[in-house]
LUMGU-160802 format. One line per field, with one value per residue: residue number from 0; residue in three letters; z, x, y of N, C-alpha, C in turn. Coordinates in steps of 0.2 Angstrom, whole numbers, plus 2048, in hexadecimal, padded with zeros to 3 digits. Layout:
<recs>
loro (NUM|...)
torro (ALA|...)
n.zz (Z|...)
n.xx (X|...)
n.yy (Y|...)
ca.zz (Z|...)
ca.xx (X|...)
ca.yy (Y|...)
c.zz (Z|...)
c.xx (X|...)
c.yy (Y|...)
</recs>
This chain:
<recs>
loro (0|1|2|3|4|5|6|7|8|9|10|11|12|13|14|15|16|17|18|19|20|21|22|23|24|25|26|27|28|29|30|31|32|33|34|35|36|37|38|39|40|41|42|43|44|45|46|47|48|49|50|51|52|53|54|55|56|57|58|59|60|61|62|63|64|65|66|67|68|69|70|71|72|73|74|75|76|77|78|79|80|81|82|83|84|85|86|87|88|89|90|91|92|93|94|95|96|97|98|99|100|101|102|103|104|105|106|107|108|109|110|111|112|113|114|115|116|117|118|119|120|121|122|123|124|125|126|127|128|129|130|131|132|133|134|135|136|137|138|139|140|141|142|143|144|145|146|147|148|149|150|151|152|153|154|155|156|157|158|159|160|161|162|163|164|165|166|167|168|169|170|171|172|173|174|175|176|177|178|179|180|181|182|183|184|185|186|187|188|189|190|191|192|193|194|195|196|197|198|199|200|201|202|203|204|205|206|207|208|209|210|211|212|213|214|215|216|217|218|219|220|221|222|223|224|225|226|227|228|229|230|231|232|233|234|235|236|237|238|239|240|241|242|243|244|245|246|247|248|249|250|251|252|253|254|255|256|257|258|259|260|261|262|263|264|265|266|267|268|269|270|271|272|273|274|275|276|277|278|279|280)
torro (UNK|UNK|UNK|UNK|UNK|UNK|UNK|UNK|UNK|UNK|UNK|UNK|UNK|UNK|UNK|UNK|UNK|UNK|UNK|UNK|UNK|UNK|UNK|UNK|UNK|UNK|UNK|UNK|UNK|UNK|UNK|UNK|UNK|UNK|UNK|UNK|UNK|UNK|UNK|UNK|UNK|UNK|UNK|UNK|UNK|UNK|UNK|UNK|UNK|UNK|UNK|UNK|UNK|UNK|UNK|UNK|UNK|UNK|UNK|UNK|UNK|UNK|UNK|UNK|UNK|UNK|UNK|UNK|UNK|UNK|UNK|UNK|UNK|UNK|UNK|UNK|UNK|UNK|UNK|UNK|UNK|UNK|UNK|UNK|UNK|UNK|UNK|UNK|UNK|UNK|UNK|UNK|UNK|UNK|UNK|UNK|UNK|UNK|UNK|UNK|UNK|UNK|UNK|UNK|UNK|UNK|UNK|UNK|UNK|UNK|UNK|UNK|UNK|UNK|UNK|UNK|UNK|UNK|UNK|UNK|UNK|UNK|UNK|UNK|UNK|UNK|UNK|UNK|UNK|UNK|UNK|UNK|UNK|UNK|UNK|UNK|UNK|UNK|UNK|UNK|UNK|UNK|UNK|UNK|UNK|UNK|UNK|UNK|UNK|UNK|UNK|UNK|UNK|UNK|UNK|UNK|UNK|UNK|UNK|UNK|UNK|UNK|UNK|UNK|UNK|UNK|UNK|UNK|UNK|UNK|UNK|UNK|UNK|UNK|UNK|UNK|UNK|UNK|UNK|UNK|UNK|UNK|UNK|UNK|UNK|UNK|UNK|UNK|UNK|UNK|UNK|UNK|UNK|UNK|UNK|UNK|UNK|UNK|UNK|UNK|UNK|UNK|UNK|UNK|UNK|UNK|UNK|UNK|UNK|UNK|UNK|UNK|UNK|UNK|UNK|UNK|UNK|UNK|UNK|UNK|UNK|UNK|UNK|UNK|UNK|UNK|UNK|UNK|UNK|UNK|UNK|UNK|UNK|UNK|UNK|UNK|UNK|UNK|UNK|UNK|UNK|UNK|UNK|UNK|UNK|UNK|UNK|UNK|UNK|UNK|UNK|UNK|UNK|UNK|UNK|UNK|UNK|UNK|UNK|UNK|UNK|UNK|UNK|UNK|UNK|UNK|UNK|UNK|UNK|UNK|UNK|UNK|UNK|UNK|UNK|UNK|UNK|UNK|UNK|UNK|UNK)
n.zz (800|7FD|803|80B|802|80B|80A|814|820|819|813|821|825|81B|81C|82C|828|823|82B|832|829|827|831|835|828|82B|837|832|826|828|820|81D|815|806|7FF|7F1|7EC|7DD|7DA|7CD|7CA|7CF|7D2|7D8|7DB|7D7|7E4|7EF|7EE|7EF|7FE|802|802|808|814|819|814|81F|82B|82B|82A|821|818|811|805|7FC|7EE|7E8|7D7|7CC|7C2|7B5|7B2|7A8|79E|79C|7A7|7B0|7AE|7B2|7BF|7C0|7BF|7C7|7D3|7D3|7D0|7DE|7EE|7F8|7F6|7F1|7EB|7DE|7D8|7CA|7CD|7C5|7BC|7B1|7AC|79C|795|798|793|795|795|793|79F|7A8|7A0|7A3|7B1|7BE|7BB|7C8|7D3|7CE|7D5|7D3|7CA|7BB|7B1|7A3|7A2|7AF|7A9|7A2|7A7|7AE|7A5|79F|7AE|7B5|7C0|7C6|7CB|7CE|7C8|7D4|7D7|7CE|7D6|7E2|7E0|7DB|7E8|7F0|7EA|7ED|7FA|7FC|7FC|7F4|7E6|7D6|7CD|7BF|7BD|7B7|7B2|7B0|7A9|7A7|79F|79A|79C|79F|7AA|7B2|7AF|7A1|7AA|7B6|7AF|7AA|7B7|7BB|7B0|7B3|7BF|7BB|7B7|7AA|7A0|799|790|792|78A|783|777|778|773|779|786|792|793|792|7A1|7AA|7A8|7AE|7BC|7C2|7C4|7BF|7C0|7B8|7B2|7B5|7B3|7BB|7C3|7BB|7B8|7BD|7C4|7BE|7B3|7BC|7C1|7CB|7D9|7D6|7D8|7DA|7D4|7D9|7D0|7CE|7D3|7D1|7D5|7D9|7DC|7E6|7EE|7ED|7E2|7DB|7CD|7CB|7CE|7E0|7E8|7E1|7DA|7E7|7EC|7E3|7E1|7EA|7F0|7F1|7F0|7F7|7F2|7F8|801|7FC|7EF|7EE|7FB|7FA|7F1|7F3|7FD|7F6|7F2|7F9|7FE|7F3|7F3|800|7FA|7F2|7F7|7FF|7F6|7ED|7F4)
n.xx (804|802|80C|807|807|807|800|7FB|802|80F|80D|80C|819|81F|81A|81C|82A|828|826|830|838|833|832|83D|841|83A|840|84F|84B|83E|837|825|81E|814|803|7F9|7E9|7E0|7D2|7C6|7B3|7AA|7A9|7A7|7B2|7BC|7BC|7BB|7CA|7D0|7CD|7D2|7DF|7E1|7E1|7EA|7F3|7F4|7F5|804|807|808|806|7F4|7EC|7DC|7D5|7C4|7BE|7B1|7A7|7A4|7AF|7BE|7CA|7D2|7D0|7D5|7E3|7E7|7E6|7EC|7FC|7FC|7FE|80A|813|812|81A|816|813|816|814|808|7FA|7F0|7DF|7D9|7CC|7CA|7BE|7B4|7B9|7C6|7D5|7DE|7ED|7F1|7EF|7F7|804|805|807|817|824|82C|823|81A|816|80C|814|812|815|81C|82A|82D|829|833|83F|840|83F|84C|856|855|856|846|833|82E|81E|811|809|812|81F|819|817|824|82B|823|825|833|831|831|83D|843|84D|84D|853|857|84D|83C|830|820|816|806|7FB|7FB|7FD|800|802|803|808|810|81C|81F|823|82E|833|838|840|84B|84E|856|84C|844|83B|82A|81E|80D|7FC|7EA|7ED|7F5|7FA|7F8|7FA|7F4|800|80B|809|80A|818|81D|827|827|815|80E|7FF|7F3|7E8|7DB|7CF|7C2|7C8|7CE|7DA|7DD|7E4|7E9|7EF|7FC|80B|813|818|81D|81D|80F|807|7FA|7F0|7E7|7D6|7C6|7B4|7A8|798|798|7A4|7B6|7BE|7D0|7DB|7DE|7D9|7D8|7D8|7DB|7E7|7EE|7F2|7FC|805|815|814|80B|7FE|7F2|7DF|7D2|7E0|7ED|7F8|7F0|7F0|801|801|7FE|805|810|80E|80E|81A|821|81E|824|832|832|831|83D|846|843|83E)
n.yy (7FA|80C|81A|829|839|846|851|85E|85D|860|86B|873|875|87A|887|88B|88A|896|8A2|8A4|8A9|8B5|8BB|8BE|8C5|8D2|8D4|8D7|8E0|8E7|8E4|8DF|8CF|8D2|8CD|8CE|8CC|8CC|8C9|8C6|8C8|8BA|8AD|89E|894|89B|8A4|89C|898|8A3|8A8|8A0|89E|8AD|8AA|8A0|8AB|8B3|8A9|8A7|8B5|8BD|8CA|8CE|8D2|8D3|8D7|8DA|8D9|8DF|8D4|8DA|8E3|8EB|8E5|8EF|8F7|8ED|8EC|8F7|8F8|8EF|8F3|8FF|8F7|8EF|8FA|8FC|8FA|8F3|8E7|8D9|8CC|8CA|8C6|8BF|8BA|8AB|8A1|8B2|8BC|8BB|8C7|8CC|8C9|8BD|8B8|8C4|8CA|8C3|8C7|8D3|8D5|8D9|8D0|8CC|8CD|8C3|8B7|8AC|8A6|8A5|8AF|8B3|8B5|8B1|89F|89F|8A1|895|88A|88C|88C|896|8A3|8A6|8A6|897|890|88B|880|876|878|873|866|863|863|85A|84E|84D|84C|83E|836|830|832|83F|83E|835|82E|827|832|836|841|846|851|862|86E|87F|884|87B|86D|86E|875|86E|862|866|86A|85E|85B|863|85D|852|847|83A|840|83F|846|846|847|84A|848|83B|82B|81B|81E|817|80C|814|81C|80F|80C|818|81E|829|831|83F|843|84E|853|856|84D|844|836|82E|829|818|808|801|80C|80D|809|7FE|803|80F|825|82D|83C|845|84F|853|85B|857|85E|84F|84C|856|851|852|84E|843|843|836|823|823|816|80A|811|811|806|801|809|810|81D|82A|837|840|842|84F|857|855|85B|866|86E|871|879|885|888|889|893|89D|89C|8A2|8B1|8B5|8B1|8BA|8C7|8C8|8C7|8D3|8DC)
ca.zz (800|7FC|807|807|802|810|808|817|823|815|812|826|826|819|821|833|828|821|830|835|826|828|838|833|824|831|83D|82E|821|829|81C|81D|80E|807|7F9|7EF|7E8|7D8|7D6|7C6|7C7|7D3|7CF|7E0|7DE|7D9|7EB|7F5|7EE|7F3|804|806|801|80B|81B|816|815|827|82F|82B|82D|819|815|80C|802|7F6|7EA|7E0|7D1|7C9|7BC|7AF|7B4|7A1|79D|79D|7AE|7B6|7AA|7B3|7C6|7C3|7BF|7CC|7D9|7CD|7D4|7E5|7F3|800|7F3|7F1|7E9|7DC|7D3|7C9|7CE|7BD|7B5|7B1|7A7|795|791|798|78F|79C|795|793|7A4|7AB|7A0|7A8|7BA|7BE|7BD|7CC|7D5|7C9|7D8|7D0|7C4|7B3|7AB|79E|7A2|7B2|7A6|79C|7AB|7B1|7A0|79F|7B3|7B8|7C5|7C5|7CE|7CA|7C8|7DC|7D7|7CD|7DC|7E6|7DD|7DD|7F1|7F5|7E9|7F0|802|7FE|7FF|7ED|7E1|7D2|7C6|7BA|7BE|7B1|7B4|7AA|7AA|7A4|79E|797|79E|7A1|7B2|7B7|7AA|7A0|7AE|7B8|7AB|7AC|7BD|7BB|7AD|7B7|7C5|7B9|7B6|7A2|79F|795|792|78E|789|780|770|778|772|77E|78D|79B|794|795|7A5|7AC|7A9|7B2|7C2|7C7|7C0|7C0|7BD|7B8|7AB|7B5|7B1|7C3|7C5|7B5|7BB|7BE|7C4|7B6|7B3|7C2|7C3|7D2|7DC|7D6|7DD|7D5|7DA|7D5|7D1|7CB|7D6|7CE|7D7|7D7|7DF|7EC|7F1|7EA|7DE|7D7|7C7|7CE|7D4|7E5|7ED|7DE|7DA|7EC|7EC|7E1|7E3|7EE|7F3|7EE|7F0|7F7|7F1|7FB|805|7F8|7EC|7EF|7FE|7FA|7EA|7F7|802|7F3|7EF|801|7FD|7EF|7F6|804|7F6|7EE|7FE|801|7F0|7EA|7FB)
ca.xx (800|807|80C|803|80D|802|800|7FA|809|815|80C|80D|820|823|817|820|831|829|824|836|83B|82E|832|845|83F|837|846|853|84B|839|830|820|81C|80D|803|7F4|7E6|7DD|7CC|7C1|7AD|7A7|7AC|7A8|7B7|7C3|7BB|7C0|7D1|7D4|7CB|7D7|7E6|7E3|7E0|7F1|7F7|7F1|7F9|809|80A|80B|802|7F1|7E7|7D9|7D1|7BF|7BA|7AB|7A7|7A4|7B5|7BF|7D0|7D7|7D0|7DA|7E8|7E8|7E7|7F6|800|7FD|800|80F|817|812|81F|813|810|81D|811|802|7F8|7E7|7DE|7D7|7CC|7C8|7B8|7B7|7BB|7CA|7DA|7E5|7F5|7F6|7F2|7FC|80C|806|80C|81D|827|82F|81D|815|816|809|818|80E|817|820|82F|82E|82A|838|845|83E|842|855|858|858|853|83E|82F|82A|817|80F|809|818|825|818|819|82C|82D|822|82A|838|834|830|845|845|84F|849|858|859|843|838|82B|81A|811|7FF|7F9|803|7FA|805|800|804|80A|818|820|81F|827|836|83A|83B|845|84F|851|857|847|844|834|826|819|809|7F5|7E7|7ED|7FA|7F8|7FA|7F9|7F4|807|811|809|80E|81E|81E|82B|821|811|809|7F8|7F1|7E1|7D0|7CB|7C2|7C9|7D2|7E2|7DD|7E7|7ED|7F6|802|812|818|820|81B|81A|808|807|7F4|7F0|7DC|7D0|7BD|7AF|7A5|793|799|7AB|7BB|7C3|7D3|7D7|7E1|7D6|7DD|7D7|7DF|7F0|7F2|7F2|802|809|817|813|802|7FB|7E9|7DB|7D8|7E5|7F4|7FC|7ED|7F2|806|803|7FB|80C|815|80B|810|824|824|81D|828|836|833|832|844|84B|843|83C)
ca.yy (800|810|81D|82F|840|849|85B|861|85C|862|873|876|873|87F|88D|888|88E|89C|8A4|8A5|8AD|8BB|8BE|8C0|8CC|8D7|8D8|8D9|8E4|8EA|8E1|8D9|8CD|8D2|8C9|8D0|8C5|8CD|8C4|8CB|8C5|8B8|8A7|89B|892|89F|8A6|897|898|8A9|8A8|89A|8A4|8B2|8A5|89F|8B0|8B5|8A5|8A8|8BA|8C0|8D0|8CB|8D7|8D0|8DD|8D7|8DD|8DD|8D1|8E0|8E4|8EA|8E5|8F5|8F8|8E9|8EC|8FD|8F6|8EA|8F8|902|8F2|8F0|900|8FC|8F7|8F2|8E3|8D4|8C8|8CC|8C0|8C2|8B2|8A8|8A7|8B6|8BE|8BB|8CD|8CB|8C5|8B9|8BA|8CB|8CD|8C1|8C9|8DA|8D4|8D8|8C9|8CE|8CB|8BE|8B1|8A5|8A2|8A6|8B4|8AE|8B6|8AA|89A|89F|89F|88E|887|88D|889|89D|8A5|8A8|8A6|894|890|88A|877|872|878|86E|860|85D|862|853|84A|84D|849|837|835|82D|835|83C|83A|82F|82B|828|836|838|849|845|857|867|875|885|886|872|867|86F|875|869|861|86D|86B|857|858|865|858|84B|841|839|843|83F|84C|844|84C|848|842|836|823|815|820|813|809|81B|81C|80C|80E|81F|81D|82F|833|845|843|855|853|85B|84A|840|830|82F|823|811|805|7FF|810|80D|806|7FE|807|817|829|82E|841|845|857|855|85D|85A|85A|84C|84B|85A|84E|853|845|845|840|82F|820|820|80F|807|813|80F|7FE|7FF|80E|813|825|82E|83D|83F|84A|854|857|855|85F|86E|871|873|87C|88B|889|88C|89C|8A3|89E|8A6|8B6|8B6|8B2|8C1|8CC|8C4|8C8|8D8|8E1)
c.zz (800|801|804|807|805|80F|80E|81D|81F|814|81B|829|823|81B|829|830|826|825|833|830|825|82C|838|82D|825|834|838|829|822|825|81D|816|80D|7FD|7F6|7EB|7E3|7D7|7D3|7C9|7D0|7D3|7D6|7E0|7DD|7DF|7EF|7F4|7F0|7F9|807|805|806|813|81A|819|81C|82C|82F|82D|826|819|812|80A|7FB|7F4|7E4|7DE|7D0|7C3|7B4|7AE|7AA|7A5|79F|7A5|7B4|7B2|7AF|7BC|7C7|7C4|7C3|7D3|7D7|7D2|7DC|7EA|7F8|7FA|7F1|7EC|7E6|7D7|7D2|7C8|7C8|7BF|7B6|7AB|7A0|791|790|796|794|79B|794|79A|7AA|7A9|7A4|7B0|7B9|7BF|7C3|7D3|7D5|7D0|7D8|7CB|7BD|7B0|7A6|79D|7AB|7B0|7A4|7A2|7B0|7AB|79F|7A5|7B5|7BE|7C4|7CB|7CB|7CD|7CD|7DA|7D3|7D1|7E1|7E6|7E0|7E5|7F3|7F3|7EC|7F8|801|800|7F8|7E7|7DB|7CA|7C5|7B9|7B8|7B1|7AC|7AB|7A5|7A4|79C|798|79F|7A8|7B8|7B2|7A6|7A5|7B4|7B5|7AC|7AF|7BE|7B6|7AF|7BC|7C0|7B6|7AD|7A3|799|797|790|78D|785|77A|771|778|777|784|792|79A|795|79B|7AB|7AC|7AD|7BC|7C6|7C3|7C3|7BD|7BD|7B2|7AC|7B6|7B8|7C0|7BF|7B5|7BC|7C1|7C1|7B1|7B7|7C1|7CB|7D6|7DD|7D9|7D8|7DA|7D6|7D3|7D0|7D3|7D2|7D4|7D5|7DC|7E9|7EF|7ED|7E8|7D9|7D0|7C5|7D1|7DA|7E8|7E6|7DC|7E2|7ED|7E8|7DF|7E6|7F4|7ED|7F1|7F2|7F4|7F3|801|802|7F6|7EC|7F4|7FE|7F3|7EF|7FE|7FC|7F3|7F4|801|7FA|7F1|7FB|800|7F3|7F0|7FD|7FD|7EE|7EE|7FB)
c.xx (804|805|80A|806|808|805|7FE|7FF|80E|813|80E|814|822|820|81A|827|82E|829|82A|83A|838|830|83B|845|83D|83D|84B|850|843|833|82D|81E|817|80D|7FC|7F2|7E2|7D6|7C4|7BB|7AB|7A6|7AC|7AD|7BC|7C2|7BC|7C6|7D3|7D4|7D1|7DD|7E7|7E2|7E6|7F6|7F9|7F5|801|80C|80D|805|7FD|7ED|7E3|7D3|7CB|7BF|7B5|7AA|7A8|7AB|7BB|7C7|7D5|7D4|7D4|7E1|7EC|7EA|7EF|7FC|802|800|806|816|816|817|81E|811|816|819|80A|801|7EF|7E4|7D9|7D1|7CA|7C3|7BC|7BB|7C2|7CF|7E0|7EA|7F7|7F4|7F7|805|80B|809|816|81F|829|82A|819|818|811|80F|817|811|81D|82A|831|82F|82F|83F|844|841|84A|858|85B|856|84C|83A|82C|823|816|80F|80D|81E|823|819|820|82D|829|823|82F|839|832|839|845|846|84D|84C|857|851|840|832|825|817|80B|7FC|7FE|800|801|806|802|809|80F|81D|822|825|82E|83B|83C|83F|84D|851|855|853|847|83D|82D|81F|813|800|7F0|7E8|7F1|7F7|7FD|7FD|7FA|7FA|80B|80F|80D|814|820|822|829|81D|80B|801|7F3|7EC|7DD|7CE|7C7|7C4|7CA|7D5|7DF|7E3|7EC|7F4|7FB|807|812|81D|81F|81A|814|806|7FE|7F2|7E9|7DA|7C9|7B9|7AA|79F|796|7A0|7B0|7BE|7CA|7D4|7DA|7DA|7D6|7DD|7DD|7E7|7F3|7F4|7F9|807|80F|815|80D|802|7F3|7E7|7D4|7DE|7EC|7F7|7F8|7F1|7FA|805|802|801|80F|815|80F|817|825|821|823|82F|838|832|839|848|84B|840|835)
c.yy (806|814|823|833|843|84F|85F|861|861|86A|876|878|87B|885|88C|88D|895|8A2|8A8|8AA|8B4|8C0|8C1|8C6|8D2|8DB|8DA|8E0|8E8|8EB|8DB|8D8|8CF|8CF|8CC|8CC|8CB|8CA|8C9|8C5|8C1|8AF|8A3|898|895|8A2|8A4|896|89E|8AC|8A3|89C|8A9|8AF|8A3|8A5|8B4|8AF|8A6|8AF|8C0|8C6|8D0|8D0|8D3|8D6|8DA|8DC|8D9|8D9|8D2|8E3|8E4|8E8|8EC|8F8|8F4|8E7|8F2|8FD|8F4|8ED|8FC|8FD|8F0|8F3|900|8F8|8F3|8E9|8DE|8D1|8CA|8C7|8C1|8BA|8B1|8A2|8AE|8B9|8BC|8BF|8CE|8C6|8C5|8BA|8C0|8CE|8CB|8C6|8D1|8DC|8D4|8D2|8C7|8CE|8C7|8B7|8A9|8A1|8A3|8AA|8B0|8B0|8B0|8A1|899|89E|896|88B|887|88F|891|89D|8A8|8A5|89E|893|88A|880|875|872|873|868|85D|85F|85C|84F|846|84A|841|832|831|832|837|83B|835|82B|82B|82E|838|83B|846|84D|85D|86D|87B|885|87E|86F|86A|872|872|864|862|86A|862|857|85B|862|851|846|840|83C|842|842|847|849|849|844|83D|82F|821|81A|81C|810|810|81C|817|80A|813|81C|824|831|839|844|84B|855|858|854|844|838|82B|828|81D|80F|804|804|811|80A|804|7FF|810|81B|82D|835|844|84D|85B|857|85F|859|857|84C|84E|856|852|84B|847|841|838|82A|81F|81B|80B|809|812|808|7FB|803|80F|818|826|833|83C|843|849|853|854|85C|866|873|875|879|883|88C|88D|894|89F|8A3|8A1|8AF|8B8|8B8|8B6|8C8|8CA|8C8|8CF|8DC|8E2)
</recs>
């Protein structure tokens, strides 16, 4: 039976450090992190992710400012916001929470956030430094990922690793950072043939579609660490997009959901806000 990467232990650990380095940012440089949430419209789940974010932010002692807009809300009106939060000092961390209204066009607001604040990861001048092993902001559930990777103590050179999905936001970077660890990477997506054999060969399998309870057994390897990354609801439950009764049965290490990789993806957010209190004041 496999062992669980308990995303809630593992998120408490990193908020325990960060805590320390807050309190050290204060006494050394008389800066409080502070993190601003963006949210266009009225979207109930991008409202639990931000309510949970700024609970997040409050625990540890990070600066939290969340600004709604109205769903009417033009482009050039929240082109015009970011600029000003942009130019502000009191702001370390600024992210406009997705989706956003039709009117509005996502990647030009994402490229609108300073890089130098884009602590979702998303700008493409942060993509671009993940690519060619710089220094950037990497995107929260991919960082996630390889930390609870990481703590199962199996290394992940020379691993076979299978990315199921190629989102911006999950699945190509993700990617990235495995192949930046050494791993043999195979990206996989919708039009990949013989999926469930590429699976079962996977020695780490990202599972990131949307899609509930996708993975089978059958897509497992023995042995494997199966990090899940779906959240649908199903008949009011949360389901990820792994079987878990069955990928545990022959798994190594798993992921629950919930209580996996959501929770660390929302540690990461808060490290890299702090990161960037740290770096650029």
């Amino acid at each position: 039976m496999a062992e669980i990467i308990d995303g809630k232990a593992l998120a408490q650990k990193v908020k325990a450090e960060l805590v320390k380095r807050i309190e050290k940012l204060k006494a050394d440089k008389g800066i409080v992190p502070g993190l601003t949430v963006i949210l266009v419209g009225n979207d109930p789940a991008s409202e639990t992710y931000v309510n949970a974010k700024h609970k997040d932010c409050v625990e540890v002692g990070i600066k939290s400012d969340v600004i709604r807009l109205p769903e009417t809300t033009t482009q050039e009106e929240l082109l015009a916001l970011i600029d000003k939060l942009n130019k502000d000092k009191t702001v370390s961390g600024l992210l406009v929470q997705l989706p956003v209204p039709p009117q509005i066009d996502e990647k030009a607001i994402i490229r609108a956030i300073d890089p130098k604040k884009d602590v979702d990861g998303f700008h493409v001048t942060n993509a671009g430094a993940l690519f060619v092993k710089d220094d950037g902001f990497i995107a929260c559930t991919p960082k996630g990922i390889i930390e609870m990777i990481k703590t199962t103590g199996v290394p992940i050179s020379g691993q076979n690793a299978v990315v199921v999905g190629r989102s911006n936001i999950v699945g190509k970077p993700v990617a990235m950072l495995l192949l930046n660890e050494n791993a043999t990477v195979t990206i996989c997506h919708s039009r990949t043939r013989n999926l469930q054999e590429i699976c079962a060969n996977a020695d780490i399998l990202v599972a990131a579609i949307g899609i509930p309870e996708y993975f089978t057994g059958d897509y497992i390897k023995e042995g494997a660490i199966v990090i899940d990354v779906g959240t649908s609801k199903v008949a009011g439950k949360l389901k990820g997009d792994v079987v878990f009764e069955q990928a545990a049965k022959k798994a190594a290490y798993i992921t629950p959901v919930p209580g996996g990789v959501g929770l660390m993806t929302r540690a990461m957010l808060l490290e890299n806000t702090v990161l960037a209190a740290e770096m650029y004041g």
